[in-house]
LUMFITOR-177225 format. One line per 8 residues: for each residue y, z, x of C-alpha. Coordinates in nm, 2 decimals. Example, Ala and Ser with C-alpha at 12.3 -4.5 7.8 and 13.67 -1.06 7.14 Angstrom:
# residues 2
-0.45,0.78,1.23 ~ -0.11,0.71,1.37
# end
This chain:
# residues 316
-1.07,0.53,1.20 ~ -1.13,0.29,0.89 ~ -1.41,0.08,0.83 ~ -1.33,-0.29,0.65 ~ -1.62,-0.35,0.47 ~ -1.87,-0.11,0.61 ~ -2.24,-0.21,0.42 ~ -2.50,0.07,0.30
-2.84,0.03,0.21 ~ -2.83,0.18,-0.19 ~ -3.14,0.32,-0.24 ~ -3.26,0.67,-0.09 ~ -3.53,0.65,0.14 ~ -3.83,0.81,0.11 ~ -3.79,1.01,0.45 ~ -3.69,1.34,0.45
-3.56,1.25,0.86 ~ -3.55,0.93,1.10 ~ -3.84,1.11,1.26 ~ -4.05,1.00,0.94 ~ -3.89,0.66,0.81 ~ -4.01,0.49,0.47 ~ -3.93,0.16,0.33 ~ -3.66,-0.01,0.36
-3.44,-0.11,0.06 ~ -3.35,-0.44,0.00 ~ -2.99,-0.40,-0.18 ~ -2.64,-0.32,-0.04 ~ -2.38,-0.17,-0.11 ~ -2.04,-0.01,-0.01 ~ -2.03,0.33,0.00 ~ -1.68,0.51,0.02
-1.81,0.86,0.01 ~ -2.05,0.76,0.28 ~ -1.81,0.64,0.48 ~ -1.59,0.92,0.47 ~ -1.84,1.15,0.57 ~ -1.92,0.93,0.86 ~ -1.56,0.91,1.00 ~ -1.52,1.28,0.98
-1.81,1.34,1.16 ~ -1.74,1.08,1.44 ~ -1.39,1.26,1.47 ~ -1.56,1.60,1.53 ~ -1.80,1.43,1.81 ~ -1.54,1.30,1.93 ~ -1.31,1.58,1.95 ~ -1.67,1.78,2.10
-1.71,1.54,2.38 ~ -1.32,1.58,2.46 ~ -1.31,1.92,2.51 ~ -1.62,1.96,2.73 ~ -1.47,1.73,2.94 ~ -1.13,1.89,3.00 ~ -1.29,2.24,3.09 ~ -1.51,2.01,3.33
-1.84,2.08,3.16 ~ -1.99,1.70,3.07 ~ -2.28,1.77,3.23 ~ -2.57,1.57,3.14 ~ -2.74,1.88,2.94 ~ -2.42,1.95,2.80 ~ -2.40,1.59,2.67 ~ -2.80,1.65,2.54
-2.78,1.92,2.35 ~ -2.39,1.80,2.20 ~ -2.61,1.45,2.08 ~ -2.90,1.62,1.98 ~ -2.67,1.85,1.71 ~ -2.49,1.54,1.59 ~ -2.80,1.37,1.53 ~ -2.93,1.65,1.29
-2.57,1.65,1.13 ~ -2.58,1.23,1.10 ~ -2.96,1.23,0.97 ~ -2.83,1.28,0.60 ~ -2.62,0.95,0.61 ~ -2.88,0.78,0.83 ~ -3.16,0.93,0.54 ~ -2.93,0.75,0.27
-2.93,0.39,0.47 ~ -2.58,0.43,0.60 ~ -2.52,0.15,0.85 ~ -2.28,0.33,1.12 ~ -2.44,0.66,1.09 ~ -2.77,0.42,1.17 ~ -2.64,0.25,1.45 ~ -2.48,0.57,1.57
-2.79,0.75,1.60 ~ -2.98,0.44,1.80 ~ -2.71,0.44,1.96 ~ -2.71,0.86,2.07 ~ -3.10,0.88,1.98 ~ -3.22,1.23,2.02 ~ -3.59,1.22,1.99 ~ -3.73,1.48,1.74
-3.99,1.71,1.95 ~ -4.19,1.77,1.60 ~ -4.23,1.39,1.56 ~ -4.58,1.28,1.60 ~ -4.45,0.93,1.66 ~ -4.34,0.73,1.95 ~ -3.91,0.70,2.04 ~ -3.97,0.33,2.03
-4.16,0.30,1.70 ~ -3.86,0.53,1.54 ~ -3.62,0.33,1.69 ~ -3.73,0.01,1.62 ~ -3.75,0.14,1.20 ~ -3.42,0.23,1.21 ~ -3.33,-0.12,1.35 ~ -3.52,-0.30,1.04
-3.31,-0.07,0.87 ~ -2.97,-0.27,0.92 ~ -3.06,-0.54,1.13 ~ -3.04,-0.87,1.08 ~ -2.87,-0.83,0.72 ~ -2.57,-0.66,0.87 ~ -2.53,-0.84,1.17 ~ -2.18,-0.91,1.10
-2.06,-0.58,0.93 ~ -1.77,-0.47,1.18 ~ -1.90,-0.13,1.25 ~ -2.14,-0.30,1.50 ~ -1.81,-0.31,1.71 ~ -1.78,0.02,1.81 ~ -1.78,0.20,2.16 ~ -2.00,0.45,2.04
-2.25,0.19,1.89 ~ -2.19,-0.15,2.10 ~ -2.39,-0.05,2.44 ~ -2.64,-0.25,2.63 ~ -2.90,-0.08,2.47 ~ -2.82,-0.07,2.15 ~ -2.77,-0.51,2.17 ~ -3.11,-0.50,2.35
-3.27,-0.36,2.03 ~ -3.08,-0.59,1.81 ~ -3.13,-0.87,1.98 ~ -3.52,-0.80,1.97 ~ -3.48,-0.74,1.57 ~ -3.30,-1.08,1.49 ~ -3.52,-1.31,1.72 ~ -3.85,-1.12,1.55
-3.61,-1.23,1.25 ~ -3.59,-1.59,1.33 ~ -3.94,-1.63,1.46 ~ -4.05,-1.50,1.15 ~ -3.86,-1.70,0.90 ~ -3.65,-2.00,1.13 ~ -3.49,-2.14,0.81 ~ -3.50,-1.81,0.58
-3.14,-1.68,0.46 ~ -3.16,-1.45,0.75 ~ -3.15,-1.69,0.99 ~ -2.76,-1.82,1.03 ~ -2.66,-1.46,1.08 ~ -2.93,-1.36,1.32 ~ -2.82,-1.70,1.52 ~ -2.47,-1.58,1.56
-2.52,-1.19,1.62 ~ -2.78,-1.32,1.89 ~ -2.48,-1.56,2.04 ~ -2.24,-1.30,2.06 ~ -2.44,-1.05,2.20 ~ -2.51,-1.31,2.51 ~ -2.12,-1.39,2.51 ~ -1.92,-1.17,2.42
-1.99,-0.86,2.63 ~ -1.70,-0.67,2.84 ~ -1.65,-0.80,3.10 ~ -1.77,-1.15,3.08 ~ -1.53,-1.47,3.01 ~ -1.48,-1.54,2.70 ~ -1.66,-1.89,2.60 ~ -1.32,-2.15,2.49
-1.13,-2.05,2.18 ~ -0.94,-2.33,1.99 ~ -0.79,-2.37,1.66 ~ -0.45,-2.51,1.57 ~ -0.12,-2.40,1.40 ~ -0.01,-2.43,1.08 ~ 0.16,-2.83,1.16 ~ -0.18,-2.93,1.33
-0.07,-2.83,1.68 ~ -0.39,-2.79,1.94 ~ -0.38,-2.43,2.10 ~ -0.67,-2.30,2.31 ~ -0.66,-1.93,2.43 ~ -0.76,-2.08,2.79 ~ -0.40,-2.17,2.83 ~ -0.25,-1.91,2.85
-0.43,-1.77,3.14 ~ -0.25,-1.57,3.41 ~ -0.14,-1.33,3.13 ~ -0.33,-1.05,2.92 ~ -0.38,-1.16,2.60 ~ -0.41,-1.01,2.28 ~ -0.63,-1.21,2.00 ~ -0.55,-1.05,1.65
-0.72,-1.18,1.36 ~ -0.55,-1.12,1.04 ~ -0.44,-1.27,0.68 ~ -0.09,-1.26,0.59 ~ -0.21,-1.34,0.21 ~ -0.45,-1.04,0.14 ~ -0.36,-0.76,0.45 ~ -0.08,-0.72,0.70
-0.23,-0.39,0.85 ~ -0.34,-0.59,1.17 ~ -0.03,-0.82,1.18 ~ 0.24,-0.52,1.15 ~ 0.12,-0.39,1.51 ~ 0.11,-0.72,1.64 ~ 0.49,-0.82,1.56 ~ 0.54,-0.42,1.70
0.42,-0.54,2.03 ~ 0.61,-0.89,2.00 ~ 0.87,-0.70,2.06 ~ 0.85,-0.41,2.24 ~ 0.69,-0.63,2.54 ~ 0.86,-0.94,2.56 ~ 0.91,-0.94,2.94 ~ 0.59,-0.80,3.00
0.26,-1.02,3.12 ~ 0.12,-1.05,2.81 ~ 0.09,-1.31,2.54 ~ -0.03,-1.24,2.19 ~ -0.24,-1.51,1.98 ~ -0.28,-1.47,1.62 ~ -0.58,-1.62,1.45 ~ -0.46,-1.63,1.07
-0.77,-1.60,0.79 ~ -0.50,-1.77,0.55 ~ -0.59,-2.07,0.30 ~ -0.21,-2.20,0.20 ~ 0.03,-2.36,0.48 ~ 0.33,-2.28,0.30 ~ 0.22,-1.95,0.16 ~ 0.20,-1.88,0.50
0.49,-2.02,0.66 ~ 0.66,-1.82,0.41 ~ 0.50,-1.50,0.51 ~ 0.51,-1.53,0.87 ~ 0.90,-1.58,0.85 ~ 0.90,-1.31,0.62 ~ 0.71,-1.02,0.87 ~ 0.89,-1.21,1.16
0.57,-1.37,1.34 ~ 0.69,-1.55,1.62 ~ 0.35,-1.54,1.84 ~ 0.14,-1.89,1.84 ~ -0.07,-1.85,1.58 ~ -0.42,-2.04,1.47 ~ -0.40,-2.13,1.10 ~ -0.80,-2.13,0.99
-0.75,-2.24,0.63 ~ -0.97,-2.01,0.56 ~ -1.16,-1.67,0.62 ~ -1.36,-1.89,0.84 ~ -1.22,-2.18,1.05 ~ -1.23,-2.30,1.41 ~ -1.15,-2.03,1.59 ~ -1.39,-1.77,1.42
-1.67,-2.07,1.44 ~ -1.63,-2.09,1.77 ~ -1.66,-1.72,1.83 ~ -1.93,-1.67,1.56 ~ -1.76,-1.41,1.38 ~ -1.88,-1.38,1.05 ~ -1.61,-1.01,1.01 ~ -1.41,-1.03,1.33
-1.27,-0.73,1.49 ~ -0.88,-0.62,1.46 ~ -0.85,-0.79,1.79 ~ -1.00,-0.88,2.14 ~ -0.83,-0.81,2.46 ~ -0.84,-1.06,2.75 ~ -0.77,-0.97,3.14 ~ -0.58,-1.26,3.35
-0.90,-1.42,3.41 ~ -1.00,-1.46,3.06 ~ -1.29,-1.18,3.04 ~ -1.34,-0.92,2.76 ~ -1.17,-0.62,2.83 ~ -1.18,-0.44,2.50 ~ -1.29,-0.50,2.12 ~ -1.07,-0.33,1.86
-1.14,-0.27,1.53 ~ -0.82,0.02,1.49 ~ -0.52,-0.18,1.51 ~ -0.32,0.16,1.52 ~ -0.45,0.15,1.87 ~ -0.33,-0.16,1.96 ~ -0.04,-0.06,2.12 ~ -0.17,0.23,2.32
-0.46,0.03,2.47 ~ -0.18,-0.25,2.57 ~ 0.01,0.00,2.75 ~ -0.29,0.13,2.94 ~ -0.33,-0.22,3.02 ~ -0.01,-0.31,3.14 ~ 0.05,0.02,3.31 ~ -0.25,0.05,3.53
-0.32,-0.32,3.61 ~ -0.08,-0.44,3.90 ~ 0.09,-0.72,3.87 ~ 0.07,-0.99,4.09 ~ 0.28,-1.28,4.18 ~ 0.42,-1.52,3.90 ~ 0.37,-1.18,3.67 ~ 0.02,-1.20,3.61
-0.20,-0.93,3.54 ~ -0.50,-0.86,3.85 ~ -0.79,-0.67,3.81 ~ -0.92,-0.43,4.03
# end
């Protein structure tokens, strides 16, 4: 898995371990190496978890002591300010037995660690870190944030991670999502319900890893249920035109002139997601920030949702 623009705090903290967190560095920074070691590590828990499931041992002390190793292995990342690894371990927190401090009060340092200044890094997206309890703990860090400093620099990005945390959660409908196309046509995700629906947010002008998938599907599915709505990051109409015709997009498409137009306003992304997935009914059904998964996840979709009359997708 890739991360877009995955943020790290650049100074060392003083901790030797989350179980005895020091200040908290003001500066970020990317951090390739970091990253690295974080996605290699994720695959490996990953890969853990798997295999105790298919020999039928996911028991709930098997799951303990499989978190509790990975939260020694992520505590050198987490030691160095790594977002993900962070938000990973709050996420999978394994309480240190030699810690003479409370769960909460280690918890809620690591929060301050990352929280509100990368509210919109897209890391916060995934599975493994986007759970009720993990939004809970944000959502306590930005509004201490914004009670703290209502108009500091803080504040705009608190606002929105605190809006999509009380909107867009799985299973919920999605609040209205309008933009319009490249000649100024009005297109609203809303109408196209009755369909699953694949929002992809991409730029033709700086990265066509998202869009390439999305043309795959255009064609691989045309008489399936499923419409696919492109929300395009680009600045220059006919830069665009010119590259859409180019990588064959035929999909309706929102033209933001911009990194941030309409449709991302309305959805207060500040770095969206790959793309969001939308039953018949319009509700949040998955949150993708692997495009190379796109396709997979659409054929789970489309394979084990029935279909009812007029072709639209039900939900059990």
């Amino acid at each position: 898995m890739s991360f877009f623009t995955t943020l790290a705090l650049v100074a060392p903290l003083l901790a030797a371990s989350p179980s005895s967190p020091a200040r908290v560095p003001a500066t970020l920074t990317y951090s390739p190496y970091a990253d690295a070691r974080f996605e290699a590590l994720l695959a490996e828990y990953r890969a853990a978890e798997q295999a105790l499931k298919q020999v039928g041992n996911w028991t709930s002390e098997a799951r303990r002591d499989l978190v509790a190793a990975f939260n020694v292995r992520m505590r050198p990342l987490v030691d160095d300010g790594h977002g993900p690894a962070t938000g990973w371990t709050l996420a999978h927190y394994a309480h240190d037995p030699l810690s003479n401090r409370a769960p909460e009060d280690v918890k809620r340092e690591l929060w301050s660690r990352v929280l509100p200044a990368e509210a919109g890094a897209e890391w916060i997206w995934l599975p493994e870190i986007h759970n009720e309890r993990s939004c809970a703990a944000a959502s306590a860090m930005w509004r201490a944030e914004l009670d703290r400093d209502p108009s500091g620099p803080l504040a705009r990005a608190a606002e929105r991670a605190l809006w999509r945390i009380e909107n867009l959660q799985i299973g919920r409908v999605v609040p209205t999502v309008c933009g319009v196309d490249v000649d100024g046509n009005e297109l609203c995700v809303d109408d196209f319900r009755g369909k699953l629906v694949v929002l992809g947010f991409f730029s033709l002008e700086r990265d066509s890893t998202v869009v390439e998938p999305l043309v795959a599907l255009q064609h691989r599915f045309q008489s399936s249920p499923l419409t696919l709505i492109g929300v395009a990051r680009d600045a220059h109409p006919n830069t665009f035109r010119k590259l859409a015709d180019h990588r064959g997009v035929r999909f309706p498409t929102m033209f933001e002139s911009g990194p941030q137009g309409r449709a991302m306003n309305s959805l207060r992304l500040d770095q969206p997601p790959s793309a969001l997935i939308l039953d018949a009914e319009g509700r949040l059904r998955e949150v993708l920030t692997d495009p190379s998964q796109l396709e997979s996840t659409v054929r789970s979709y489309l394979r084990d949702r029935p279909i009812a009359e007029g072709g639209a997708i039900t939900n059990q």
